[in-house]
C-alpha positions in Angstrom: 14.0 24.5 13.6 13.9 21.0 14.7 9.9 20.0 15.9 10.1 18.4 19.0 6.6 16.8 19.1 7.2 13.2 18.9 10.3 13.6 21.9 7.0 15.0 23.9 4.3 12.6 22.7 6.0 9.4 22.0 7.6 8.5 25.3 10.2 5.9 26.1 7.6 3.8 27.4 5.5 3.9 24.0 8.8 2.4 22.3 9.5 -0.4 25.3 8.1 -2.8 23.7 10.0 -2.4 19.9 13.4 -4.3 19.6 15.9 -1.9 18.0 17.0 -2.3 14.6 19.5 -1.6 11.7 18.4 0.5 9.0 17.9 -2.8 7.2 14.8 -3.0 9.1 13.0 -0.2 7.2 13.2 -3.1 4.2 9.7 -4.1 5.4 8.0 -0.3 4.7 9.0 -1.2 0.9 6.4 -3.5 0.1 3.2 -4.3 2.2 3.6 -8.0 0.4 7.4 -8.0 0.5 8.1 -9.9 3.5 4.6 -11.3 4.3 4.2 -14.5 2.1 5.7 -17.7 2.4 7.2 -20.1 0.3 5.2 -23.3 -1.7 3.4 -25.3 1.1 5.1 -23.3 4.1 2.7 -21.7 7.0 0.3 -18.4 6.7 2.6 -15.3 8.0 -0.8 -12.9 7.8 -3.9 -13.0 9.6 -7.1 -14.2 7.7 -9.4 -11.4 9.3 -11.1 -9.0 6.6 -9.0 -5.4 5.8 -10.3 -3.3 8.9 -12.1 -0.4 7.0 -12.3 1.6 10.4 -9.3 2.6 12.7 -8.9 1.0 15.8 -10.3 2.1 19.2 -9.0 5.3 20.2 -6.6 6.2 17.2 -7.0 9.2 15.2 -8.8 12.2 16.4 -12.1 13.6 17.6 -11.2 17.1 16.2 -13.5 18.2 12.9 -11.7 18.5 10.1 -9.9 21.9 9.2 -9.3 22.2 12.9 -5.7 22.3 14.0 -3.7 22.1 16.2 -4.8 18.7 16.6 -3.0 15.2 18.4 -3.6 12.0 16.6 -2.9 8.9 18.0 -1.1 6.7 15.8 0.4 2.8 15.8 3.7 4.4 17.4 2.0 6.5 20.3 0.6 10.1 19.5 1.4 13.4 17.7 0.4 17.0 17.8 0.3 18.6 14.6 -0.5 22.4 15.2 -1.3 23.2 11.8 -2.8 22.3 8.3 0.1 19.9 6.8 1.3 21.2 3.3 4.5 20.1 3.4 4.3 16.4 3.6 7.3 13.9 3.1 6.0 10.4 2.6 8.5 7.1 3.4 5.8 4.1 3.2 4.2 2.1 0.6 0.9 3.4 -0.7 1.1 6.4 1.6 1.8 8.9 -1.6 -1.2 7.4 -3.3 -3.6 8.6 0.1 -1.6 12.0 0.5 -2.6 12.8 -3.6 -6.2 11.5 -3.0 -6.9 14.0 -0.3 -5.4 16.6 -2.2 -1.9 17.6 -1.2 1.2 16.8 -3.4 4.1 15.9 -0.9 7.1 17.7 -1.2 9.4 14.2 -0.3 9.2 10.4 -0.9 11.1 8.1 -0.5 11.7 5.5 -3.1 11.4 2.1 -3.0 13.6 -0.9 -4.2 11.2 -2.5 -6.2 9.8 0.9 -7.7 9.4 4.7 -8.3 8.5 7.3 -5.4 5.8 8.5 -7.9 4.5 5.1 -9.7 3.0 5.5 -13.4 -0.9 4.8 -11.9 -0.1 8.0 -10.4 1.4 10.2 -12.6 -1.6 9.2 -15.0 -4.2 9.9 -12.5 -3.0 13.3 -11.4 -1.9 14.6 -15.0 -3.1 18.3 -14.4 0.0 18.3 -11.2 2.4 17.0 -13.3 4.9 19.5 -12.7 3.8 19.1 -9.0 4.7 15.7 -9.2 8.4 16.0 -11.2 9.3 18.8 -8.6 9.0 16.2 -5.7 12.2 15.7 -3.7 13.5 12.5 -3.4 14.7 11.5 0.1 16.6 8.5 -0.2 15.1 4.8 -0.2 12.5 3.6 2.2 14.8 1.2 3.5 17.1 4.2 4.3 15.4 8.0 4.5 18.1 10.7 4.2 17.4 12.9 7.6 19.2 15.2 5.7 17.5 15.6 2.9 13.9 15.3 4.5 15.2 18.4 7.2 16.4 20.8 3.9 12.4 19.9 3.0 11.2 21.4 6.3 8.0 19.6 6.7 5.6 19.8 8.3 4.4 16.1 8.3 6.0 13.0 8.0 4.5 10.1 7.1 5.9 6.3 7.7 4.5 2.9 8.6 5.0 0.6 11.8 7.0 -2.0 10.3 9.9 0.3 10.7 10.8 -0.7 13.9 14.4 1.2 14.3 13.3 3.8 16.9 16.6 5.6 16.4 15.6 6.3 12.5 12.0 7.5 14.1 13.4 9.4 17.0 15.5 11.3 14.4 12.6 11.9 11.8 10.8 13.3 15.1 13.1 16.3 15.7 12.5 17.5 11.7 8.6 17.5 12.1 5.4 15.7 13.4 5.2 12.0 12.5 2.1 9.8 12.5 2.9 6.2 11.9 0.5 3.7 10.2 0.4 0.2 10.4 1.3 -0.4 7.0 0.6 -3.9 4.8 -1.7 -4.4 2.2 -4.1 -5.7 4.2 -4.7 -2.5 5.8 -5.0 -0.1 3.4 -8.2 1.7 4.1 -7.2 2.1 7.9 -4.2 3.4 6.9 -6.1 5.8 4.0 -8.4 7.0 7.0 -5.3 7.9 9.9 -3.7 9.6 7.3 -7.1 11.5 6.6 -7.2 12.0 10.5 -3.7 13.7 10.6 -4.3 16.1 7.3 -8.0 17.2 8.6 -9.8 15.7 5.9 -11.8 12.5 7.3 -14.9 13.4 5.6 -13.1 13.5 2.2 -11.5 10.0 3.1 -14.5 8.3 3.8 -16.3 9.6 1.0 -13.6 8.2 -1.2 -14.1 4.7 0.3 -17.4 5.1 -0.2 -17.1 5.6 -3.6 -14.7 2.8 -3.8 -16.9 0.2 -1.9 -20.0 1.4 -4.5 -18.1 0.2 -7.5 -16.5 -2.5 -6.0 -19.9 -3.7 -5.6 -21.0 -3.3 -9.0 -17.6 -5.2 -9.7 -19.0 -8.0 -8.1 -22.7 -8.3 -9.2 -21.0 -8.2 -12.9 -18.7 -11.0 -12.1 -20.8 -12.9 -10.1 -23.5 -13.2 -13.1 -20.5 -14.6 -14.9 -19.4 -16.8 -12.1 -15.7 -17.4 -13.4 -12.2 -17.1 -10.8 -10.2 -14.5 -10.8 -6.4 -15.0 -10.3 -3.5 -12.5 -9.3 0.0 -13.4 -10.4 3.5 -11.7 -10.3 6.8 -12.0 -10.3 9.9 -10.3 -9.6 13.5 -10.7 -10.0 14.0 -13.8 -8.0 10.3 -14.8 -6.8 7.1 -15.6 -8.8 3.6 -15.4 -7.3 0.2 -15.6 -6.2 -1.4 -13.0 -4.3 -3.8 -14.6 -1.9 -6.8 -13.0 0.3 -4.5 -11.3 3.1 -3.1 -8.8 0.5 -4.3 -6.0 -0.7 -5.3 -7.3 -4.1 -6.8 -9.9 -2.1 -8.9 -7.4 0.2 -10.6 -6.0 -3.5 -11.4 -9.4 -4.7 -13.4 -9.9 -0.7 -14.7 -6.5 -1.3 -16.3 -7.3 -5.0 -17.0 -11.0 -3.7 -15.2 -12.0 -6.4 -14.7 -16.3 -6.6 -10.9 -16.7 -6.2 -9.0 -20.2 -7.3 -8.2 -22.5 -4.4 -4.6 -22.4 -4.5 -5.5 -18.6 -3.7 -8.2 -19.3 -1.2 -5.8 -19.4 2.0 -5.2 -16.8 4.4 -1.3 -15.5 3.6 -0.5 -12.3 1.8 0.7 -14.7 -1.1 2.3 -17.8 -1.7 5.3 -18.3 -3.8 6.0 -20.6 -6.7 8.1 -22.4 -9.2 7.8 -22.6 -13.0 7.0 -25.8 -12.2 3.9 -24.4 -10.4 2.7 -22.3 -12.8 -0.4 -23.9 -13.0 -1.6 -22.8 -9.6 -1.8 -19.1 -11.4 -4.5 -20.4 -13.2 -8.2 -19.5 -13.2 -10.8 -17.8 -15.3 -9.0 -14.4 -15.4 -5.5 -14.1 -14.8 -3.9 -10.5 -14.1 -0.1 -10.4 -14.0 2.5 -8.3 -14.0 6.5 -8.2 -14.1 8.7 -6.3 -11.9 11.4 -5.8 -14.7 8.5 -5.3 -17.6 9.5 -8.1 -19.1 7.0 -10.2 -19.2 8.4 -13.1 -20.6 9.8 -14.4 -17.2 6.2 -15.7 -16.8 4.9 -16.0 -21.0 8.2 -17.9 -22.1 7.4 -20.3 -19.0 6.7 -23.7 -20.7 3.5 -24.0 -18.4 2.0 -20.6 -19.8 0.3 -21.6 -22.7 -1.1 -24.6 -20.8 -3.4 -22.5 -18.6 -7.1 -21.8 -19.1 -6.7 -18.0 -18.9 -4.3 -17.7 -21.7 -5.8 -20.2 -24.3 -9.4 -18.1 -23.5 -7.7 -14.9 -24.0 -8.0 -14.1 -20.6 -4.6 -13.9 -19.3 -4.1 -9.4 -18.6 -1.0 -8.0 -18.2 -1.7 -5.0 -15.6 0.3 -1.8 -13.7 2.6 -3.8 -11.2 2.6 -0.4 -9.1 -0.9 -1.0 -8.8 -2.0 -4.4 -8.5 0.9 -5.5 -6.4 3.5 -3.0 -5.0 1.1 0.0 -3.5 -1.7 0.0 -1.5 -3.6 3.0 -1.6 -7.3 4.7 -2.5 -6.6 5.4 -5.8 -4.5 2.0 -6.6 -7.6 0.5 -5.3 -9.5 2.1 -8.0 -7.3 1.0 -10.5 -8.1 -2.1 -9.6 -11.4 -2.6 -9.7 -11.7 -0.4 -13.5 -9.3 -2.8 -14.3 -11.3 -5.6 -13.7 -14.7 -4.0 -15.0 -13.0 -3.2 -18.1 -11.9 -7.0 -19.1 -15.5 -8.1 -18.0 -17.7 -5.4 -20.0 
């Protein structure tokens, strides 16, 4: 039976200020860093502010954990979700990575162009649910959800971000089941991590993971700081190479650890692109790339390559892509920073 929540909660008036979209629009859930960097020398697109590590006023819940029904007020207006979610389908970036972390394996997700519903990170983390994970339904691309397929699911929680902005595609996933909406981007990642937490009942979890994270994010930092070298985030993809700057969400570990970035990476944009050409503005200290394809000699056959300080020292990494540069979630995080550690021990 269809859930009629969101019709309820989310009024017209909460959606008068979104301009209605194609399903094209949904492009921009696919990658926090997708559509938020700019080309060589053009203007930031991102805002240089810190990732928020607390929700905005009056979002989430004041109900205790465990306690349902509950409404949560999300970046699309508010939902009531009457009780614990189980059955969760998951459409954004990053958003599988928070559902795992706080325990529940979704039954849907929607896969991305760039990437698998269930990236590798995760599979590895979460061995012991491996058939957990394999039995997950796929519900089309996050750039176009199957209502169908998510409504033969029959969730009971639905999870996208903001920068889906066609209310007819959210309108529609509102008759299936509750929805909460997060903000989505890199950037935001822990906000996101802690609504999410808000709508499953399980805040105190949540924060006790980013506590965890913070702690050795900090020890990340005192480590490389005794070193004082630069750390540098490179990737590329079929038709774009590059840097990943400090409004992204590799970019809001490096703030986190206080790790010393290069200055071609020391601006406030999610990332900046670049040509072969430009290769040399990957360079620093320690260099972690990946390749979108795996093959990672669209960036080592580059004639620049063996011209930069991290590769002649040994220093150049190649790392999950899922990770570092398409997800943005608790346990991506993590990754991150062990990643790091482990290169600097």
């Amino acid at each position: 039976m269809a859930n009629t929540n969101i019709s309820r909660n989310i009024t017209r008036r909460s959606f008068g200020a979104l301009a209605l979209g194609s399903f094209g629009a949904l492009a921009l859930a696919a990658c926090g860093a997708s559509n938020s960097s700019s080309t060589s020398g053009a203007s930031a697109s991102t805002s240089s502010k810190p990732a928020p590590s607390a929700l905005p006023d009056g979002m989430g819940t004041t109900v205790a954990d465990g306690v349902f029904p509950r409404t949560v007020k999300h970046f699309k207006g508010e939902t009531t979700i009457e009780s614990e979610p189980k059955k969760i389908v998951v459409i954004s970036t990053g958003q599988i990575d928070d559902v795992l972390a706080l325990g529940v394996v979704p039954v849907g997700v929607a896969d991305a162009k760039e990437a698998d519903g269930v990236p590798s990170y995760l599979k590895t983390k979460y061995a012991d649910k491996a058939s957990e994970l394999d039995a997950i339904t796929k519900v089309g691309k996050r750039t176009a959800p199957s209502i169908e397929a998510i409504t033969n699911l029959k969730p009971d929680l639905i999870l996208i971000n903001s920068t889906a902005k066609d209310e007819a595609i959210y309108e529609s996933l509102g008759k299936v089941a509750p929805v909460v909406v997060t903000e989505g981007q890199g950037l935001n990642w822990k906000q996101d991590f802690l609504l999410i937490a808000h709508a499953m009942g399980a805040v105190e979890k949540a924060e006790q993971l980013l506590k965890d994270y913070e702690t050795s994010a900090k020890k990340l930092g005192e480590m490389a700081n005794a070193k004082g070298k630069t750390f540098s985030f490179l990737y590329a993809s079929a038709d774009r190479t590059r840097i990943f700057a400090k409004s992204s969400f590799t970019g809001s570990i490096t703030t986190d650890a206080g790790l010393d970035r290069p200055a071609s990476q020391q601006v406030a944009k999610t990332s900046v692109d670049i040509s072969a050409e430009q290769l040399d503005q990957a360079d620093g200290d320690y260099l972690f790339y990946a390749v979108q394809s795996g093959d990672e000699s669209k960036l080592t056959g580059e004639a620049l390559w063996p011209t930069l300080k991290a590769v002649t020292e040994n220093h150049a990494y190649s790392v999950d892509a899922d990770a570092f540069y398409m997800n943005a979630g608790i346990t991506a995080a993590q990754v991150v920073v062990d990643k790091i550690a482990e290169v600097l021990k």
